[in-house]
N, C-alpha and C positions, 0 to 999 in steps of 0.2 A: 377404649377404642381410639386407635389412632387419627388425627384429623384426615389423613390421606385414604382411611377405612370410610370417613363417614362424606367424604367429597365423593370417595365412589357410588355412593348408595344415589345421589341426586343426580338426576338427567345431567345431557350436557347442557342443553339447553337455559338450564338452570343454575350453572356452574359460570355461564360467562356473565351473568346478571347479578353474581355475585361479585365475580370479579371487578367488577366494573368499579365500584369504588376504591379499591383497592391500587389499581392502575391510574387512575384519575386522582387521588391521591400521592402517587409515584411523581407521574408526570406533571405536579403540581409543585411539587417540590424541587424536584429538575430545574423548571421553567422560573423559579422565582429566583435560583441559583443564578441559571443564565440571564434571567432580567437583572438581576443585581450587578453581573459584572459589567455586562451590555451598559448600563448606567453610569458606572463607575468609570469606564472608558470614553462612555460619550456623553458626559456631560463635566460641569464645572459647579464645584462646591463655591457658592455664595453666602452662606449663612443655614441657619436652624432650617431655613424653607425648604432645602436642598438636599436637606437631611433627612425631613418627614417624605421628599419626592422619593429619594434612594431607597427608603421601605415601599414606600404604597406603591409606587410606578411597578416593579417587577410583580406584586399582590395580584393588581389590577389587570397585568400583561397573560403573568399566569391560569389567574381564570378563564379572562377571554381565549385564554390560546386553546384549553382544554375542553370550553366550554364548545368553541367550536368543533373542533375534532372529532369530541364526542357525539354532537351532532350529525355531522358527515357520516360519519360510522356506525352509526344505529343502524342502516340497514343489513352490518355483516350480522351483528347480532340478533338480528327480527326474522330475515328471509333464512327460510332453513339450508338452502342448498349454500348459499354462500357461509352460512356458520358454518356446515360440514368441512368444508374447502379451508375457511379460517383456520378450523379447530386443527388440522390437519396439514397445513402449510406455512406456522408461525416462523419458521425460519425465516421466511422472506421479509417478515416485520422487522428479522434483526438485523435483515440486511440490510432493509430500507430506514433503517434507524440510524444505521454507522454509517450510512451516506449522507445520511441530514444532516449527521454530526460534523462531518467530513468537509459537508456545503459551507458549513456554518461559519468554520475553522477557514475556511477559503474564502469566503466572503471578507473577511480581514486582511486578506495579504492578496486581491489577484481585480484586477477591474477597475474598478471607479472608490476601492478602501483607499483611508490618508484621511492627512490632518486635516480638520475643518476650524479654520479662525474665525470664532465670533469676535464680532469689532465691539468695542466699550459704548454699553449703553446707559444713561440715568449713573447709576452710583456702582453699575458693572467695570469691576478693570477689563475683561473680555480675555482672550485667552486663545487656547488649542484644544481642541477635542478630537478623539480620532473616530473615524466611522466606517462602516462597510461598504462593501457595495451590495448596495439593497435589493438588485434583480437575485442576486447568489443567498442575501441571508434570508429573506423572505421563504423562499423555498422550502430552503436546509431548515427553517424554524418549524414549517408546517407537516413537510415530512416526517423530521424527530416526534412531535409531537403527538403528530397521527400512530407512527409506529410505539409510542409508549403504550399512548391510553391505548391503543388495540391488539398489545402484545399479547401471544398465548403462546407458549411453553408448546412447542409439537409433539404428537404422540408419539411418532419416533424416537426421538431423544429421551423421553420418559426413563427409570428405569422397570417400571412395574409392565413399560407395553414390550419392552425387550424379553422379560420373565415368561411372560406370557403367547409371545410372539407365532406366530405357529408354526409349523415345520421344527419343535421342538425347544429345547432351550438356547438361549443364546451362548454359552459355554462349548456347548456341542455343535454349534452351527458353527462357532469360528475355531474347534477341531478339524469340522472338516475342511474347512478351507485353506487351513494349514498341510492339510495331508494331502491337498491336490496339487 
């Protein structure tokens, strides 16, 4: 039996409590990605310290970022009418997802982003770092976020909900559409 055979047999209810690791995982990944670059750009290599911050910092950014999200969004997953709505309008996650991305990428080049000089402290030469502007990244971090961990794939776009669709099958519905 196919995995897609044996997802159908479980609720939905019980499909997005599955998923859930699975996404939060995703978005884990993501987020340590973009904590690493975010790092990389805004900060300055001083020795080995700066090196264990370049790992841990995006670790540490990542969980809490997902850690929260996830939290926030418990209720689409708990309350039934909003899971129906979820389950059934993921589009909008991917839209609100490429806008966060979008923030993000804008947040670097529009506002209060540019170079930041830290001045030489103790045994620091000091330097340039560049940074965003933090009212645009903040956002676009929480948004992307939000929209990983509570991506859901729309029944629409499916191909199994097109097969099934009613008003017959999808091959014949977009004959006739062609014949009118």
């Amino acid at each position: 039996m196919s995995v897609t055979g044996v997802l159908s047999r479980i609720p939905r209810a019980g499909r997005v409590w599955l998923a859930l690791p699975v996404q939060a995982a995703a978005a884990g990944i993501v987020f340590c990605i973009l904590g690493f670059v975010m790092t990389l750009v805004g900060s300055l290599y001083d020795g080995v310290i700066s090196l264990i911050g370049y790992i841990l910092a995006p670790v540490i950014l990542s969980v809490t970022t997902v850690g929260i999200v996830g939290v926030v969004g418990l209720p689409l997953r708990i309350i039934r009418r909003l899971r129906d709505w979820w389950t059934s309008h993921g589009g909008w996650f991917l839209g609100a997802g490429l806008a966060g991305f979008l923030t993000l990428v804008l947040s670097y080049l529009l506002g209060d982003a540019g170079p930041i000089q830290i001045p030489p402290s103790g045994g620091d030469p000091g330097g340039t770092v560049y940074g965003p502007d933090w009212r645009l990244f903040l956002p676009g971090w929480f948004v992307l976020a939000f929209s990983i961990v509570h991506f859901w794939w729309p029944r629409t776009w499916r191909a199994s909900a097109r097969r099934t669709a009613p008003g017959g099958s999808a091959p014949a519905r977009d004959a006739e559409r062609v014949s009118l």
